[in-house]
C-alpha positions as CSV (number, residue, x, y, z in Angstrom):
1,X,-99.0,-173.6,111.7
2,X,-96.7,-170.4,111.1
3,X,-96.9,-168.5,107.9
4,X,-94.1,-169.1,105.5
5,X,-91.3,-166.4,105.9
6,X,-91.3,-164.6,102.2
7,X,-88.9,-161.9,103.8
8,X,-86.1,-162.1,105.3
9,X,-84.6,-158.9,107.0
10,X,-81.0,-159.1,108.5
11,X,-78.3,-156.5,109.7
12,X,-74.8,-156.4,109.4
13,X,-72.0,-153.8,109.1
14,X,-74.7,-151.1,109.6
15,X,-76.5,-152.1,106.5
16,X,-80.2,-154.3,106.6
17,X,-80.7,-156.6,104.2
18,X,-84.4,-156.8,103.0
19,X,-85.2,-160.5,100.7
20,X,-87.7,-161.4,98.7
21,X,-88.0,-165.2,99.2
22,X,-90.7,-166.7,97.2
23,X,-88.4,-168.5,94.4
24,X,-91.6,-171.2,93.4
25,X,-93.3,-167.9,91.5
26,X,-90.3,-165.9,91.3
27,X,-90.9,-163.9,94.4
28,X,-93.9,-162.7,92.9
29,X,-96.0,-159.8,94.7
30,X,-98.7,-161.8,96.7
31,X,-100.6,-160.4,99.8
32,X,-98.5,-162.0,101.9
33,X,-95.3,-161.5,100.5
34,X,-96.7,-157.9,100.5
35,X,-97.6,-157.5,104.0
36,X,-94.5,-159.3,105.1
37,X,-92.3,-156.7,103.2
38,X,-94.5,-153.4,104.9
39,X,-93.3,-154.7,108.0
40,X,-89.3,-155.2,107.4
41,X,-89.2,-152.0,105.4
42,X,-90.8,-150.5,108.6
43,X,-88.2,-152.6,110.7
44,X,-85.5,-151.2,108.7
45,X,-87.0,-147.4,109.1
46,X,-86.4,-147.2,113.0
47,X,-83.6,-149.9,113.3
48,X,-81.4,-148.1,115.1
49,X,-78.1,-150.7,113.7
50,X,-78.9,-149.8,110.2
51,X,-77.7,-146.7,108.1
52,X,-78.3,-148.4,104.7
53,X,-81.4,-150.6,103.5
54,X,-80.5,-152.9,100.4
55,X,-83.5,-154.3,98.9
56,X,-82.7,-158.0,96.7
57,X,-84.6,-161.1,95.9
58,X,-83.8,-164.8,96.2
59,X,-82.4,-166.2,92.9
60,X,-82.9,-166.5,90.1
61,X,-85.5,-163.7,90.0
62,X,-85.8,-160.4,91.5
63,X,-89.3,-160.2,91.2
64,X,-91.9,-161.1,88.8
65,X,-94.7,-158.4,89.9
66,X,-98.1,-159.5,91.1
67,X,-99.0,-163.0,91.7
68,X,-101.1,-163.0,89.2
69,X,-102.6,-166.8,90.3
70,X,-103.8,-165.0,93.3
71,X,-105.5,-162.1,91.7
72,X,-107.4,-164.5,89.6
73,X,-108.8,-166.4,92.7
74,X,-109.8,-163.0,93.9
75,X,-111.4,-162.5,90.7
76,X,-113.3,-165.4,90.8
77,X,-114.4,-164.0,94.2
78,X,-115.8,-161.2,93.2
79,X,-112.4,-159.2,95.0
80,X,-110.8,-156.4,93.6
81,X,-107.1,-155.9,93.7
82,X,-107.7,-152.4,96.3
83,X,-106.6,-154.6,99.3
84,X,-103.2,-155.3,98.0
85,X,-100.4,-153.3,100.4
86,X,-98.3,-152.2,97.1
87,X,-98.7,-148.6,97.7
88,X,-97.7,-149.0,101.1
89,X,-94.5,-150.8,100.3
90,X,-93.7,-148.1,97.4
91,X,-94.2,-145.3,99.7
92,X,-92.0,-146.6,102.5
93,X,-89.4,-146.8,100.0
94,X,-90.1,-143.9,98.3
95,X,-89.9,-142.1,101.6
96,X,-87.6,-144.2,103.8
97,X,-85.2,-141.9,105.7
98,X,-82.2,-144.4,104.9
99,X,-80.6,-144.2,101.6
100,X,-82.0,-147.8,100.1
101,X,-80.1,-149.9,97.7
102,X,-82.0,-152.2,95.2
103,X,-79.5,-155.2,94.1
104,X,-81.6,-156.6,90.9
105,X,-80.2,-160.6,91.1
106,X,-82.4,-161.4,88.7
107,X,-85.0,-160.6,86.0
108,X,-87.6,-158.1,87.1
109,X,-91.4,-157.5,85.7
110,X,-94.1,-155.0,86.5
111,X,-94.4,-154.7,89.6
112,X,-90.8,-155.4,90.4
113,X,-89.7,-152.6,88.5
114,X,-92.1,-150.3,90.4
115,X,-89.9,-151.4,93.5
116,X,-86.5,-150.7,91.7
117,X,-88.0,-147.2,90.8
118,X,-88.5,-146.6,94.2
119,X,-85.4,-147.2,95.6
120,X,-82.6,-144.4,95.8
121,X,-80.2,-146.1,94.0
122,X,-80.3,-149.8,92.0
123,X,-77.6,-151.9,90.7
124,X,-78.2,-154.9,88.7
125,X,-76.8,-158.0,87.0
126,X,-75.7,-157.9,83.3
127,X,-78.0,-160.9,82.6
128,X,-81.1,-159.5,84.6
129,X,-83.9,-158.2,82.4
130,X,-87.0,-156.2,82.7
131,X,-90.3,-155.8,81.4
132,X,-93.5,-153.6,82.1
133,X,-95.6,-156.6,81.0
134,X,-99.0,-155.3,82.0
135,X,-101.0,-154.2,78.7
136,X,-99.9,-158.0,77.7
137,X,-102.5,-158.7,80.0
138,X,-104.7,-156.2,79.5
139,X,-104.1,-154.1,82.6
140,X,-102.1,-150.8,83.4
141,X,-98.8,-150.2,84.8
142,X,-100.5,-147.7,87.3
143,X,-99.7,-147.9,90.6
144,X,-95.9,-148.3,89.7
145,X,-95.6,-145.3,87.0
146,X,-95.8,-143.0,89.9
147,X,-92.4,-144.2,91.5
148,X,-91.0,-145.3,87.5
149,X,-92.0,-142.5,85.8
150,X,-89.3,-139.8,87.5
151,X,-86.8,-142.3,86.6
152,X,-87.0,-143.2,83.0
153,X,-86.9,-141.0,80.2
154,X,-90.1,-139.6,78.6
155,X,-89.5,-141.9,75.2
156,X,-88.2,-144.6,76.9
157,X,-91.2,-144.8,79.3
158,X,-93.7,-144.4,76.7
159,X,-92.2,-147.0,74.3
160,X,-91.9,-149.9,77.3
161,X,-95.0,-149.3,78.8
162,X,-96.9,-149.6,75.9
163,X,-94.8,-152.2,74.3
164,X,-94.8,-154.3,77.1
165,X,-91.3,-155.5,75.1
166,X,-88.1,-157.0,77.4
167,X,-85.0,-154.9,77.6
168,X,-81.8,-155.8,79.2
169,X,-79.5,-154.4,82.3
170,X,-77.7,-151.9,80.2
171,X,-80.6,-150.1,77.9
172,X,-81.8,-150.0,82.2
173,X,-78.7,-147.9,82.5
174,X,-78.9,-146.0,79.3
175,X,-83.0,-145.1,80.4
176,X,-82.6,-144.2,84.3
177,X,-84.2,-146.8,85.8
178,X,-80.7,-148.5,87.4
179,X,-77.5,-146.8,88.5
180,X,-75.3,-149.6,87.0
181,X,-75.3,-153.2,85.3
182,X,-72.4,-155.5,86.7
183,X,-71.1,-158.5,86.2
184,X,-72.6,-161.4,87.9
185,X,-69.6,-161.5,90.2
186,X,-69.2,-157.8,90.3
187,X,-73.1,-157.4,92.3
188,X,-71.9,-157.5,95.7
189,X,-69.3,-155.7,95.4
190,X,-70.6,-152.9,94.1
191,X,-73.8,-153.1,96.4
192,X,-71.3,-152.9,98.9
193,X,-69.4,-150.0,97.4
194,X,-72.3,-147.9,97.6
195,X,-73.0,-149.1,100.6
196,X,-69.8,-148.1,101.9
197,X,-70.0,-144.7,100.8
198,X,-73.8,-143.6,101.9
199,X,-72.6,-145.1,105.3
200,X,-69.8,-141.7,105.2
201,X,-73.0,-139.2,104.7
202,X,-74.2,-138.0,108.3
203,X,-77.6,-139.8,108.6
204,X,-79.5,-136.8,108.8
205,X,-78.0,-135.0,105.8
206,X,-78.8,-138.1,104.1
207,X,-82.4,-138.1,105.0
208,X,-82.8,-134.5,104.5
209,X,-81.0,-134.7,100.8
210,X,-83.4,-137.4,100.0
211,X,-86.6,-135.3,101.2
212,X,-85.1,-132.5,98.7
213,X,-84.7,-134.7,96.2
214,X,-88.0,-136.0,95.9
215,X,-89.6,-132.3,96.9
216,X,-87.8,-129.7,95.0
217,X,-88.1,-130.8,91.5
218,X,-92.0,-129.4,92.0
219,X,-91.9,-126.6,93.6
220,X,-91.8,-122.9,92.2
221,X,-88.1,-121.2,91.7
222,X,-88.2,-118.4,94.2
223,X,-90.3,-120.7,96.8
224,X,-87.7,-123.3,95.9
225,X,-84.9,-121.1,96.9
226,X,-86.0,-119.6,100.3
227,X,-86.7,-123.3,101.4
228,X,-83.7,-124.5,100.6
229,X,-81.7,-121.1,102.1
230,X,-83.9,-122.1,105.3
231,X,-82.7,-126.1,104.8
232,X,-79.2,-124.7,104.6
233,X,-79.3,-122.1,107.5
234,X,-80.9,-125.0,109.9
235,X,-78.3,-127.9,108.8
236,X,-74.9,-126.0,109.5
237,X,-76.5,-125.4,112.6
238,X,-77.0,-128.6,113.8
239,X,-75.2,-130.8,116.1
240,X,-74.5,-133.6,113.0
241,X,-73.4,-130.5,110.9
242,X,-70.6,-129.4,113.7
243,X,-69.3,-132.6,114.3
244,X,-68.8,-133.4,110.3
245,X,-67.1,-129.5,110.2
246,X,-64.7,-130.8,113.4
247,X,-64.0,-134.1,111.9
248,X,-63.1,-132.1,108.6
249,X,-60.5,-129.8,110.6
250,X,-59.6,-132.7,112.7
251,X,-58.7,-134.9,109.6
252,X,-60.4,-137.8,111.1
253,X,-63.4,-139.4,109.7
254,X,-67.0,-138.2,111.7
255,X,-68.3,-140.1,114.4
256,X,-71.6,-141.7,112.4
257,X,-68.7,-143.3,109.8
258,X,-66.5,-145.4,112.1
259,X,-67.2,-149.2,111.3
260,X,-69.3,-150.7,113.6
């Protein structure tokens, strides 16, 4: 018998579509939903019909972190939580080469915030809500400060994390961990919006501006500048960079952004 599909992966209008499906524990972060979601995000990496990844779950919840029913089965066997794929999945967001969209349908806990953190850019729903519920029971948020952490601000992270206390789509807004809160009715659009415009960036630029972007904040001032003079030199050299200079002159949009 075939193993349920938790994630669903789909492409249209250059942009993949990446679900969480597991709506009877609120798309929770089981080993299989885990493993399931290494392999789209991996799909959507060198799909060659994709420019933008939009991450999302199945309503009503984004995700409710780890499956917490499992891990106590595994505890009860004497297994530790090390063989769970979460890093994986927040590195290949972390470092995907295509901008990646998070559309938060729903609430979000834990772990499901450490996805949202990892994506470029997030846009939620006005009613969704969010919660770093781990000290309530009695573990750390760990694994997901690393990717939540460059997000949020300092005050902000140390009063939720240790809290543990719900805050809603707009106080997300107001602490860097989403982009925008929309209406209900408003999601898609605007997941569509900036869709729409990483779809105009040349898909290397895009790729290279999210390397610098994770890179650069770390890295001494005068090292820092004679990287980036070297980025710069190499980019308006390239064949992507010629084309979008062309285009420019032309007054026609570049070859990557015609609609498919």
């Amino acid at each position: 018998m075939a193993a349920p599909e938790l994630v669903h992966y789909e492409v249209a209008g250059g942009v993949a579509t990446v679900t969480l499906d597991s709506p009877s524990n609120r798309n929770a972060l089981s080993s299989a939903l885990l493993g399931q979601l290494v392999a789209a995000l991996e799909r959507a990496g060198t799909d060659a019909a994709a420019r933008v990844v939009v991450l999302t779950g199945a309503d009503p919840a984004f995700c409710s972190g780890a499956d917490l029913a499992e891990q106590r089965t595994r505890n009860q066997a004497g297994q530790s939580a090390g063989g769970f794929p979460l890093p994986e999945v927040l590195r290949r967001l972390w470092r995907s080469p295509k901008p990646v969209i998070c559309r938060v349908n729903g609430a979000a806990r834990a772990g499901g915030i450490g996805l949202i953190g990892a994506c470029d850019i997030a846009v939620a729903r006005e009613r969704a809500s969010f919660a770093f519920s781990e000290v309530r029971v009695g573990v750390v948020p760990a694994i997901i400060a690393v990717t939540c952490l460059p997000r949020l601000a300092p005050r902000a992270a140390a009063e939720y994390l240790l809290t543990g206390e719900a805050f809603d789509a707009r106080r997300a807004v107001e602490i860097g961990l989403l982009n925008r809160a929309v209406p209900d009715d408003a999601l898609d659009d605007e997941v569509a919006r900036y869709a729409e415009l990483l779809r105009r960036g040349g898909p290397e630029a895009l790729g290279h501006t999210k390397e610098m972007l994770r890179e650069l904040p770390g890295l001494d001032f005068d090292v820092a500048l004679e990287r980036m003079q070297e980025l710069s030199r190499e980019r308006f050299a390239s064949a992507e960079a010629l084309e979008g200079m062309r285009a420019f002159a032309e007054k026609r949009a570049p070859s990557w952004a015609v609609p498919r």
